[in-house]
Jmol script that loads the backbone (N, CA, C; Angstrom):
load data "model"
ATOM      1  N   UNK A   1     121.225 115.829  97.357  1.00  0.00           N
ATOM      2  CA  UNK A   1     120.673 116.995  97.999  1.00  0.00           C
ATOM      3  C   UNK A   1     119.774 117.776  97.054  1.00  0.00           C
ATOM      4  N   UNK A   2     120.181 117.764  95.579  1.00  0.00           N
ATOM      5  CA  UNK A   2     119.663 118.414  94.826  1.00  0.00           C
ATOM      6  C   UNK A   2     117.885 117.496  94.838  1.00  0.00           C
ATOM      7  N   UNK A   3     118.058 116.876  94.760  1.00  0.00           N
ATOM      8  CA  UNK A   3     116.492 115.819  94.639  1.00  0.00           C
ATOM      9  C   UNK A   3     115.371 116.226  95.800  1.00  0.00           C
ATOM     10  N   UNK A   4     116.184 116.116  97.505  1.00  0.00           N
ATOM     11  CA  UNK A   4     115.815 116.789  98.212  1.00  0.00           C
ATOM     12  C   UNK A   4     114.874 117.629  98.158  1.00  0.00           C
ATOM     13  N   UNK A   5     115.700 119.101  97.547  1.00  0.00           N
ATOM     14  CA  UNK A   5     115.627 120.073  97.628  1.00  0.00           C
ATOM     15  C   UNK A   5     114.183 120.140  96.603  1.00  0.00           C
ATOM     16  N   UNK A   6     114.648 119.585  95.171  1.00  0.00           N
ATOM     17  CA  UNK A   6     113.202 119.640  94.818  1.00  0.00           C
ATOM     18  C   UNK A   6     112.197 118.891  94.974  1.00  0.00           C
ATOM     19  N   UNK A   7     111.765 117.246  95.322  1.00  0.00           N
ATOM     20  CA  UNK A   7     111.038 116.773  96.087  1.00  0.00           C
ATOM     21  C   UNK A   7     110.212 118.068  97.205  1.00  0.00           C
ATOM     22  N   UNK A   8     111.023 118.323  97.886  1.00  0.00           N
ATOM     23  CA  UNK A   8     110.067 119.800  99.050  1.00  0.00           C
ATOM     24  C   UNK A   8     109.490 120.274  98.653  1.00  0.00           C
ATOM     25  N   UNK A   9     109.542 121.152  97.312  1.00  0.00           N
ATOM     26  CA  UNK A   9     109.373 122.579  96.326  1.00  0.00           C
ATOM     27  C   UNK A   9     108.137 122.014  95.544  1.00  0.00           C
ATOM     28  N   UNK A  10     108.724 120.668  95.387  1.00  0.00           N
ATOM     29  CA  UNK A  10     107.098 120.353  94.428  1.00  0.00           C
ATOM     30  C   UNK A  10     105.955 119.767  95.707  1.00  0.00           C
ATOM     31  N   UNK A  11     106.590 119.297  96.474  1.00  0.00           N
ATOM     32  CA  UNK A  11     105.251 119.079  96.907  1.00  0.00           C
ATOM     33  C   UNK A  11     104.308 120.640  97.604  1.00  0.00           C
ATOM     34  N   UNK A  12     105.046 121.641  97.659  1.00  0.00           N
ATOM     35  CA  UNK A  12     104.680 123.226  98.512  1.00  0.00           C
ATOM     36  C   UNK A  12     103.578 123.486  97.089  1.00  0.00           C
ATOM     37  N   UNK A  13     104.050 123.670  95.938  1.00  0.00           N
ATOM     38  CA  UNK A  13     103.554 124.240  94.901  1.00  0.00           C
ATOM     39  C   UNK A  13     102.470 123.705  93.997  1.00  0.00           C
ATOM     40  N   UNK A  14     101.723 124.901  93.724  1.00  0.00           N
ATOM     41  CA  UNK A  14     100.618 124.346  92.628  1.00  0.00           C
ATOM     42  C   UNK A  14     101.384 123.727  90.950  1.00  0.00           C
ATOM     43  N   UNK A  15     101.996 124.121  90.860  1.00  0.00           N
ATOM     44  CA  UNK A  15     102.629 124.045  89.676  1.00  0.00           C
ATOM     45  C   UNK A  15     104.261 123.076  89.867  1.00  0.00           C
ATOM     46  N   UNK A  16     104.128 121.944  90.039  1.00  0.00           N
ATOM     47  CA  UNK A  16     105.462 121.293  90.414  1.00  0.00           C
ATOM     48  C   UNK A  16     106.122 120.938  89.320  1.00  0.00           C
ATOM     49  N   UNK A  17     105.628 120.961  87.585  1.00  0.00           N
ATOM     50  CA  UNK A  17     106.367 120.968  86.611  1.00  0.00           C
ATOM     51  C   UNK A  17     107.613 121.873  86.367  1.00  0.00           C
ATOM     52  N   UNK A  18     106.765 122.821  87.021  1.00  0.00           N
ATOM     53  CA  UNK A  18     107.864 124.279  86.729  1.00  0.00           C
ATOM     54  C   UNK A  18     108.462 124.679  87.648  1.00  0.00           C
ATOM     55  N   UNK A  19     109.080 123.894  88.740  1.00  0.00           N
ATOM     56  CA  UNK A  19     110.104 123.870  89.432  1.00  0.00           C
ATOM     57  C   UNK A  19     111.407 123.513  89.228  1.00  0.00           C
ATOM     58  N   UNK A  20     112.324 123.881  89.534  1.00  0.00           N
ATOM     59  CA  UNK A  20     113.726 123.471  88.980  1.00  0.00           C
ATOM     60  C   UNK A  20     114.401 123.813  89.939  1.00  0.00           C
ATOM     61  N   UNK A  21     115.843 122.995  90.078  1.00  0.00           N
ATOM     62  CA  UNK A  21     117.313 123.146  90.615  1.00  0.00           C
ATOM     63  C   UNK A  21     118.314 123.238  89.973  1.00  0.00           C
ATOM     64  N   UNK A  22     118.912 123.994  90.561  1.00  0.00           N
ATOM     65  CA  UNK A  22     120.241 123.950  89.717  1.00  0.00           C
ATOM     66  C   UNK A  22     121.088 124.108  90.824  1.00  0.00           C
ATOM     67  N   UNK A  23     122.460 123.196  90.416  1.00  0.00           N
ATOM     68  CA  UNK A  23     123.789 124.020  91.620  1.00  0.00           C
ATOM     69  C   UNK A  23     124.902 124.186  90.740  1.00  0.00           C
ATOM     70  N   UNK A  24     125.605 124.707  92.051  1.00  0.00           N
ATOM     71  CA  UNK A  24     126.781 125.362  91.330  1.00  0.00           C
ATOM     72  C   UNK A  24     127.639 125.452  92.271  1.00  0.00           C
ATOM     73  N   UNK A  25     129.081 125.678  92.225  1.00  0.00           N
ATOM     74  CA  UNK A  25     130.083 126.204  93.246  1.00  0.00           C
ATOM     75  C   UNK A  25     130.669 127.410  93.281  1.00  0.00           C
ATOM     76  N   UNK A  26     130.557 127.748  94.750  1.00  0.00           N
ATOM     77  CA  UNK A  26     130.875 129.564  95.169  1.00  0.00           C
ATOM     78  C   UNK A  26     131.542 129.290  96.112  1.00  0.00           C
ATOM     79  N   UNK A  27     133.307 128.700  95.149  1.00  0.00           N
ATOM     80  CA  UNK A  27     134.385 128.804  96.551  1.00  0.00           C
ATOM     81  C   UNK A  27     134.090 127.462  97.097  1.00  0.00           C
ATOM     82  N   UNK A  28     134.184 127.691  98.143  1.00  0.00           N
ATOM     83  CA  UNK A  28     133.795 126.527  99.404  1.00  0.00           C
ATOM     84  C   UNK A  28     132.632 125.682  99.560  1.00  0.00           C
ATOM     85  N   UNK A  29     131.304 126.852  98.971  1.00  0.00           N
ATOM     86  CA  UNK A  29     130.099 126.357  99.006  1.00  0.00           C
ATOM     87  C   UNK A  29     129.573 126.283  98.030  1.00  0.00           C
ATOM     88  N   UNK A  30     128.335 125.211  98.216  1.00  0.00           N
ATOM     89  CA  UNK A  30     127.437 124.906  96.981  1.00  0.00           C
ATOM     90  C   UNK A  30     126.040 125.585  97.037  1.00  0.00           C
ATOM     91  N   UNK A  31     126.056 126.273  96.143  1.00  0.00           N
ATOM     92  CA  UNK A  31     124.507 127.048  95.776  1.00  0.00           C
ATOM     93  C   UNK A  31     123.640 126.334  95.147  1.00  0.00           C
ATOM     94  N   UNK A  32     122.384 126.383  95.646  1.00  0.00           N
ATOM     95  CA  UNK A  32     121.084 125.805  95.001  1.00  0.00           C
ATOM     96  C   UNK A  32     120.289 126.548  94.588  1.00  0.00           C
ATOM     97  N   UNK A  33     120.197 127.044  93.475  1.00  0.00           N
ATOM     98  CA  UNK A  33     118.725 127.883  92.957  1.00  0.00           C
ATOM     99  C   UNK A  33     117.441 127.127  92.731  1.00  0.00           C
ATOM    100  N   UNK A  34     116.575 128.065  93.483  1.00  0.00           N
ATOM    101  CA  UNK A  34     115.657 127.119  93.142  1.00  0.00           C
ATOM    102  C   UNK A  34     114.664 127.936  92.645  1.00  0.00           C
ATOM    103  N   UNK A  35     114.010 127.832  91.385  1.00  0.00           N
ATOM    104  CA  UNK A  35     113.390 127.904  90.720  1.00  0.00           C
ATOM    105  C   UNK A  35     111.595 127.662  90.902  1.00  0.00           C
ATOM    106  N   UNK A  36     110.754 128.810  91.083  1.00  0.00           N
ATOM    107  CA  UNK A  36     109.310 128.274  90.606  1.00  0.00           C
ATOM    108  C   UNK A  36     108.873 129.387  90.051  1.00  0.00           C
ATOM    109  N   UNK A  37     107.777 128.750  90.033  1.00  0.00           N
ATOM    110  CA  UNK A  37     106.887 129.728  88.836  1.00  0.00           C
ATOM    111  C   UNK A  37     105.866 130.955  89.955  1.00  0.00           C
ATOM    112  N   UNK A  38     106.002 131.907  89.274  1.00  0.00           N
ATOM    113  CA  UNK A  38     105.681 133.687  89.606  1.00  0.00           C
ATOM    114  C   UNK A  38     104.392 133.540  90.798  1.00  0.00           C
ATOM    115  N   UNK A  39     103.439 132.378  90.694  1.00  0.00           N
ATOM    116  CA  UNK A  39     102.198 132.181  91.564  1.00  0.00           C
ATOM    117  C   UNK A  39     102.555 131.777  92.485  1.00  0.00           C
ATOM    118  N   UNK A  40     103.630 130.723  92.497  1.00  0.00           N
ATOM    119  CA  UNK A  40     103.894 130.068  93.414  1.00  0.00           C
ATOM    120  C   UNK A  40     104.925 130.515  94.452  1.00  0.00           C
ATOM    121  N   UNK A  41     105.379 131.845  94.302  1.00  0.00           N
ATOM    122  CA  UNK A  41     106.422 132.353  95.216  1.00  0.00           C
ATOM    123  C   UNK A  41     105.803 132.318  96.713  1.00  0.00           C
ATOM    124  N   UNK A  42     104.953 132.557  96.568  1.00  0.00           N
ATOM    125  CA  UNK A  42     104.166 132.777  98.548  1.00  0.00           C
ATOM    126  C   UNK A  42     104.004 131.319  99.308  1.00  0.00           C
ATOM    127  N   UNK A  43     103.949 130.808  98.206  1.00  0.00           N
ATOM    128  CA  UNK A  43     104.003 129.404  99.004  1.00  0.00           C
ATOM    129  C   UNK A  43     105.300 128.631  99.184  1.00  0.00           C
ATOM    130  N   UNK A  44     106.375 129.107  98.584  1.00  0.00           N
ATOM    131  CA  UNK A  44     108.044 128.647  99.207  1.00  0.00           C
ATOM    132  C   UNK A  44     107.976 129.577 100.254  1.00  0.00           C
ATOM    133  N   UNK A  45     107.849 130.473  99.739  1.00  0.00           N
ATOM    134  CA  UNK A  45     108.592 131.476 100.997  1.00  0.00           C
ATOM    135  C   UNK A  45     107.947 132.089 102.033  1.00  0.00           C
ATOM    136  N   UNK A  46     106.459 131.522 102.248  1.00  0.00           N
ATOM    137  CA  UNK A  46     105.868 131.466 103.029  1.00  0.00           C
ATOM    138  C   UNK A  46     105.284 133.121 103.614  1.00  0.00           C
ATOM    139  N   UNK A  47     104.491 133.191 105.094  1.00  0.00           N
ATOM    140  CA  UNK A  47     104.418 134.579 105.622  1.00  0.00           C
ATOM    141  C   UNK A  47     105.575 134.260 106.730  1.00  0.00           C
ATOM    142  N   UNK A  48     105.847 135.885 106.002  1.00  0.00           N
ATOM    143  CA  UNK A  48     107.471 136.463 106.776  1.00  0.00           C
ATOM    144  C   UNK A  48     108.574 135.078 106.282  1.00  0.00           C
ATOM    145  N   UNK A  49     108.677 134.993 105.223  1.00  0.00           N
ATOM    146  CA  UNK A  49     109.825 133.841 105.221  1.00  0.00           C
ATOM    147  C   UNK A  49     109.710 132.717 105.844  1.00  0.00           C
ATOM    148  N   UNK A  50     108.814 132.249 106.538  1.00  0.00           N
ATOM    149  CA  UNK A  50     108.934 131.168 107.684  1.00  0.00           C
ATOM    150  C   UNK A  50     109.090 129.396 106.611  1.00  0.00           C
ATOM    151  N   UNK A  51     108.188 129.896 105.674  1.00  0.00           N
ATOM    152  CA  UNK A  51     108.887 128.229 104.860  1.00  0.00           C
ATOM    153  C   UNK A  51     110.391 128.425 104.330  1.00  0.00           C
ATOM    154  N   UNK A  52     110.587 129.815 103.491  1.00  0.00           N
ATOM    155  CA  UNK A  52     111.801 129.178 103.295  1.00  0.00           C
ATOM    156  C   UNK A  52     113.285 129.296 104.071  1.00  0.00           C
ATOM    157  N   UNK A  53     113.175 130.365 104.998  1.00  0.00           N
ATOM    158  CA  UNK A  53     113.494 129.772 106.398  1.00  0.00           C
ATOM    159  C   UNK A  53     113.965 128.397 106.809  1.00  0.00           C
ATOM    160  N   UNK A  54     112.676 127.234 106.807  1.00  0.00           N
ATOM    161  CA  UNK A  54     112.961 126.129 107.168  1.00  0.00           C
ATOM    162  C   UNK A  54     112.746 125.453 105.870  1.00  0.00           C
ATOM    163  N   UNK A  55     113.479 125.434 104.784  1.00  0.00           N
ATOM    164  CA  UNK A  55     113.781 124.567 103.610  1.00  0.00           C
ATOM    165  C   UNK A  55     115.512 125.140 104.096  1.00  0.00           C
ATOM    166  N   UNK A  56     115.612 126.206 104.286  1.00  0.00           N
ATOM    167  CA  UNK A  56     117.108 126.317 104.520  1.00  0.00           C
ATOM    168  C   UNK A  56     118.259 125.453 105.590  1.00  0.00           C
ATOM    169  N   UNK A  57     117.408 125.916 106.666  1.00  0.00           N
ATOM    170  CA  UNK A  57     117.665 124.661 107.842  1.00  0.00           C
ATOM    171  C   UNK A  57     117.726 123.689 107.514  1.00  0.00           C
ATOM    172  N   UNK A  58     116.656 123.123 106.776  1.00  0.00           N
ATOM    173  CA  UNK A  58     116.835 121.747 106.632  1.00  0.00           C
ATOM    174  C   UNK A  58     118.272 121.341 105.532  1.00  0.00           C
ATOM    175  N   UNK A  59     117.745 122.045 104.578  1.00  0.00           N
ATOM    176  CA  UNK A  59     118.751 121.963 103.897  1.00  0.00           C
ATOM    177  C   UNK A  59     120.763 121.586 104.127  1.00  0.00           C
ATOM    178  N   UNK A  60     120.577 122.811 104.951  1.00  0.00           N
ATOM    179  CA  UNK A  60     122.093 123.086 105.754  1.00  0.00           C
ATOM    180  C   UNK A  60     122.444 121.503 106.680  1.00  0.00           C
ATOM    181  N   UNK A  61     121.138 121.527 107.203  1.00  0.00           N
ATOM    182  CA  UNK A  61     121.390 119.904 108.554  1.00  0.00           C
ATOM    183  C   UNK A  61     121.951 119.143 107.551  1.00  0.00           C
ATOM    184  N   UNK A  62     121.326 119.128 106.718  1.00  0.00           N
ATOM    185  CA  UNK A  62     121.772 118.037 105.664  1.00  0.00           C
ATOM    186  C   UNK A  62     123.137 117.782 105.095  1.00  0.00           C
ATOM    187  N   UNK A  63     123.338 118.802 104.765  1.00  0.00           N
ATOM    188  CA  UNK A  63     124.742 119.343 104.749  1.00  0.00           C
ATOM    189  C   UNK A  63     125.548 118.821 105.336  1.00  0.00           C
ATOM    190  N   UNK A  64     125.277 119.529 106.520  1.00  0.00           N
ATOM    191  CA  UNK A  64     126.297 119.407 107.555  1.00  0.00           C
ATOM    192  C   UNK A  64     126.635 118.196 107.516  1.00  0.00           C
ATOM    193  N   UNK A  65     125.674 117.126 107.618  1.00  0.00           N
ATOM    194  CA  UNK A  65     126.147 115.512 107.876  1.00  0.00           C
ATOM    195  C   UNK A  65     126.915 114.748 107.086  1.00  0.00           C
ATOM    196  N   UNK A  66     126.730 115.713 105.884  1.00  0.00           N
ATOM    197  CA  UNK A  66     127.380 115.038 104.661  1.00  0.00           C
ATOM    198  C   UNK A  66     129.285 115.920 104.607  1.00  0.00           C
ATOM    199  N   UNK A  67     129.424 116.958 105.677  1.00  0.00           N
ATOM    200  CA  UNK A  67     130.489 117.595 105.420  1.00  0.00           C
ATOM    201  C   UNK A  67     130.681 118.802 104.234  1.00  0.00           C
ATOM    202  N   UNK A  68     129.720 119.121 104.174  1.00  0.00           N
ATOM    203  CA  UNK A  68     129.272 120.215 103.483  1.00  0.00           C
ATOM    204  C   UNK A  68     129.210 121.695 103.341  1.00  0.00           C
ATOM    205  N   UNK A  69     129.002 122.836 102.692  1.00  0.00           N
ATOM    206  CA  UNK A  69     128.576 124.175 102.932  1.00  0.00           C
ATOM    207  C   UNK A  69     127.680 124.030 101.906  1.00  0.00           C
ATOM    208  N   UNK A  70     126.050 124.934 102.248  1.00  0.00           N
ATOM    209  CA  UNK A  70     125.399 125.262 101.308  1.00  0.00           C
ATOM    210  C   UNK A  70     124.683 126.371 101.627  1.00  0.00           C
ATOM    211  N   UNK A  71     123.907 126.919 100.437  1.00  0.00           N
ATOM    212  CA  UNK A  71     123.287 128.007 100.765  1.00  0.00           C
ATOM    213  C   UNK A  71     121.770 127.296  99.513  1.00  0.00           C
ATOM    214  N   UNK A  72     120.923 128.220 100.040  1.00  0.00           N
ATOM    215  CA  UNK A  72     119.651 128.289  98.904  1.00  0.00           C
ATOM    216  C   UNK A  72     118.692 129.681  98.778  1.00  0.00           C
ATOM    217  N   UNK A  73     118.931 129.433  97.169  1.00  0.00           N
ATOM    218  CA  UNK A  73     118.486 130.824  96.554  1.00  0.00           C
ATOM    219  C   UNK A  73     116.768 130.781  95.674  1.00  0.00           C
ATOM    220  N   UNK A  74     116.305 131.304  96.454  1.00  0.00           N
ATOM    221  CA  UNK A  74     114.736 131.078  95.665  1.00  0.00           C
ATOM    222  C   UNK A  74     114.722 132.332  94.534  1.00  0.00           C
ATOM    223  N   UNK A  75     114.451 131.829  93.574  1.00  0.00           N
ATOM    224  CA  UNK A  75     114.420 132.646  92.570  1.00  0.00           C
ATOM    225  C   UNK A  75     112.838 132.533  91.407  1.00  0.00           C
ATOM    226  N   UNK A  76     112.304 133.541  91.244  1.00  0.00           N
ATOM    227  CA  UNK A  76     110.941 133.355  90.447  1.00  0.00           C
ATOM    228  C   UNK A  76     111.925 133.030  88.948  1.00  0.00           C
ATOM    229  N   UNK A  77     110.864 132.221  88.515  1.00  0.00           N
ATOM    230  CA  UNK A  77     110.574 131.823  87.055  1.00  0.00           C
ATOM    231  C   UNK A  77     110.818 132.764  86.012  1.00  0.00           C
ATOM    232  N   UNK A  78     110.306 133.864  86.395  1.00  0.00           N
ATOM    233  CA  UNK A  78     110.061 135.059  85.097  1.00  0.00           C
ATOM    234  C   UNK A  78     111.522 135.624  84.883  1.00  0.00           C
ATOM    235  N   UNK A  79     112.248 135.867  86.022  1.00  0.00           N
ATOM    236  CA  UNK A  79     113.593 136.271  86.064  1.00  0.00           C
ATOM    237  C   UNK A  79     114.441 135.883  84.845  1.00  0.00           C
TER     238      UNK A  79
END
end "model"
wireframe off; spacefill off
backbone 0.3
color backbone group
């Protein structure tokens, strides 16, 4: 899922070096941070959220099939 997740992210972004994942466990569920660089925030997360919105969905479907909980956290680079 983690590959997934960044496979998507690099192909959205100008800068796909400086993308990253990371997970982790919260309880029940698995968190994905995902990581890009400060230019590239508008293009994950789209106008009004609508991409990352549907990186989430997708994400979750995915999930689900596998018996899963997840969540995903977009987080800038500079942070």
């Amino acid at each position: 899922m983690k590959e997934l997740l960044l496979y998507i992210a690099q192909n959205l972004v100008d800068s796909p070096e400086e993308v990253s994942v990371t997970e982790r466990d919260d309880g029940d569920k698995t968190v994905f941070e995902l990581r890009v660089a400060s230019g590239d925030m508008g293009k994950v997360i789209g106008r009004h959220g609508k991409i990352a919105k549907e990186i989430r969905t997708l994400m979750r479907a995915v999930a689900q099939k596998q018996g899963r909980h997840i969540s995903v956290d977009i987080i800038d680079k500079a942070e």
